[in-house]
C-alpha positions in Angstrom: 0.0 0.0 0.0 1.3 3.4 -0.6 2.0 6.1 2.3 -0.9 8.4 0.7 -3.1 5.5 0.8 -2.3 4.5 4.7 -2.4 8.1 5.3 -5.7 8.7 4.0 -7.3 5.5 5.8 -5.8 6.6 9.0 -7.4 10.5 8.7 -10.7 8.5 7.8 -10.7 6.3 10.8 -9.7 8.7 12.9 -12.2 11.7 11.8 -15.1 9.2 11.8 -13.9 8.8 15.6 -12.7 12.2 16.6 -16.5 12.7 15.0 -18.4 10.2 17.5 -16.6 12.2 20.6 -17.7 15.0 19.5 -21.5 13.8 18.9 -21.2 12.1 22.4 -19.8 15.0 24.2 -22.8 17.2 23.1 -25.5 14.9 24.0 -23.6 14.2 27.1 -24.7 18.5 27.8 -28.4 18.0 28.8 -30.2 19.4 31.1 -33.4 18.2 32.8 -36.1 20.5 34.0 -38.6 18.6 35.5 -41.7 20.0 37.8 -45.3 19.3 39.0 -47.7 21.9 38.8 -51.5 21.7 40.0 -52.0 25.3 38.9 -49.3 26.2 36.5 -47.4 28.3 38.1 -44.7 26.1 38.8 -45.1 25.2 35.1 -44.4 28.5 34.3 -41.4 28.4 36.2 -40.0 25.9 35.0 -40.4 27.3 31.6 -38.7 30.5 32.3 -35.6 27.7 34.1 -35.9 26.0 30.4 -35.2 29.1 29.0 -32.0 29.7 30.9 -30.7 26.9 30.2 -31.5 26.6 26.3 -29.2 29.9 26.3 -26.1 28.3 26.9 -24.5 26.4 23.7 -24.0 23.3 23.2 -26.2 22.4 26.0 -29.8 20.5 25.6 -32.4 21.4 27.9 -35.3 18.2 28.3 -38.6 20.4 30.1 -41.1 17.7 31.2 -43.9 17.3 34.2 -43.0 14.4 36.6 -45.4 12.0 35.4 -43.6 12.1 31.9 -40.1 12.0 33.3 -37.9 8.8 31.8 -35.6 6.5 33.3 -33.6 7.3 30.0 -34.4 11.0 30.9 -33.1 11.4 34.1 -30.3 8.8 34.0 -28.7 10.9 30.3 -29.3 14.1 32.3 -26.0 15.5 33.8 -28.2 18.6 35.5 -31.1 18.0 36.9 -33.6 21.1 38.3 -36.8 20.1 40.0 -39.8 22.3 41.0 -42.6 21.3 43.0 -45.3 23.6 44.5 -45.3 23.5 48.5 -47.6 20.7 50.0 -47.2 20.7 53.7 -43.7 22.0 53.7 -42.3 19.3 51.4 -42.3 18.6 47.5 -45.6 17.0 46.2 -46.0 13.3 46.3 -45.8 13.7 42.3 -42.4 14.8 42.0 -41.0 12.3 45.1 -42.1 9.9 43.0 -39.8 10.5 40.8 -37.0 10.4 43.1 -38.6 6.8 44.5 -39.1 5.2 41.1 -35.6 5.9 40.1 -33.7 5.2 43.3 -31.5 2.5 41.7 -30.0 4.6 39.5 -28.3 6.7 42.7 -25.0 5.3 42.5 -25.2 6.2 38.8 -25.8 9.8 39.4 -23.4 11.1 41.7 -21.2 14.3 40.6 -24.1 15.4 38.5 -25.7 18.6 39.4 -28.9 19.1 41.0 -31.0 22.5 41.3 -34.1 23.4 43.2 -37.1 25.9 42.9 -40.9 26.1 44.2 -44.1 28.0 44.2 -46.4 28.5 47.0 -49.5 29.9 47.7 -48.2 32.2 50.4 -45.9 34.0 51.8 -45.0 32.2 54.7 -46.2 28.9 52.8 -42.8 26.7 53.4 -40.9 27.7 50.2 -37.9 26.6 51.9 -38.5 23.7 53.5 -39.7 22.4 50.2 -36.6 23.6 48.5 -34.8 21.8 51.5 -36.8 18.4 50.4 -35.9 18.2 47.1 -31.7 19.4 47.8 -32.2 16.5 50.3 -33.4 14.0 47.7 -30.6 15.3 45.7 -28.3 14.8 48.1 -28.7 11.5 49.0 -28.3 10.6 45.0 -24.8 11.8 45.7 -25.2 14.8 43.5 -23.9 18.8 43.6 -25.8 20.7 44.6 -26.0 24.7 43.5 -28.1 27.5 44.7 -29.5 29.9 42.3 -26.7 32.9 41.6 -25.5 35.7 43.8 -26.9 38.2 41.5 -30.1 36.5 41.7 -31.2 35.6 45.3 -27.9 33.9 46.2 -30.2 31.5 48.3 -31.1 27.8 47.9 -33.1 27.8 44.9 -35.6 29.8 43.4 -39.2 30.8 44.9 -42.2 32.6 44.5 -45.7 32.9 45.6 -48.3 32.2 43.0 -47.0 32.8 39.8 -43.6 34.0 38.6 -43.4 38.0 38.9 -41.0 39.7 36.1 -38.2 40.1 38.8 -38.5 36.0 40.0 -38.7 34.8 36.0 -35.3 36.6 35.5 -34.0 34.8 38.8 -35.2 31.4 37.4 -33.6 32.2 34.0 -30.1 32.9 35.7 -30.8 29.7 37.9 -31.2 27.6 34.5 -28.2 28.8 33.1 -25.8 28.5 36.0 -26.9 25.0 35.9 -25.9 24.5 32.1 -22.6 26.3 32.5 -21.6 24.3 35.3 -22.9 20.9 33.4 -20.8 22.0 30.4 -17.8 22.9 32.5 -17.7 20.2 34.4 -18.8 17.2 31.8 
């Protein structure tokens, strides 16, 4: 064979391959909002998260309620952000069952990031004991665990009461894409 020949073979096999790391390492950048919502307000902010996160390149952002969640969703994801609204001071039954239907895949998601953010229907509803709930879930998955930004809130996650205000939407779109920077830096 001549050495233009091998050359050109070699270049072939190893585009096709430098190719398939690429393609991997992109779908390896997803993100997975997922949320229940009774009223749609926690829909809604879960929409403005999605839109966060859809701003970073290179990063794909799955937005789905917890009853249409995937094991193949939530085991691909390298970020997850969950929203619940607050029932009795904890995340609703809908979105824990999530975390309970999945629990074998924990030792599969560990170093992956996890995110939090709820609605309530007042003030002093237990926005943060929910919040508190779900980082809790996270953490026993084993994963990280990141607060929405310091020049959002700085705090656990984010909140409102009933629907998102102007001000709260433009938290929850910084929230989403802290999360995709970090799953890009860090994947």
């Amino acid at each position: 064979m001549k050495p233009n020949l091998i050359f050109l073979y070699i270049n072939k096999f190893y585009g096709l391959f430098l190719n398939k790391v690429i393609i991997m390492n992109k779908s390896a950048n997803k993100v997975l909002v997922m949320y229940f919502s009774k009223t749609g307000n926690t829909k809604k902010l879960a929409q403005m998260i999605a839109k966060g996160v859809k701003e970073v390149n290179n990063v794909e952002c799955i937005l789905k309620s917890a009853s249409d969640v995937t094991k193949d969703d939530f085991i691909s994801s390298y970020g997850i952000i969950a929203g619940s609204p607050v029932y009795f001071g904890s995340m609703a039954a809908e979105l824990k069952d999530v975390f309970d239907r999945f629990v074998s895949l924990r030792k599969k998601m560990g170093d992956k990031i996890g995110a939090a953010f709820v609605t309530a229907g007042d003030e002093s509803g237990g926005k943060e004991t929910t919040i508190m709930s779900i980082i809790q879930a996270f953490l026993i998955y084993g994963m990280i665990i990141v607060g929405d930004p310091l020049d959002a809130t700085g705090h656990y996650g984010v909140a409102c009461t009933g629907a998102p205000d102007e001000e709260t939407s433009i938290n929850a779109i910084k929230l989403g894409r802290r999360v995709a920077f970090l799953v890009k830096k860090l994947n």
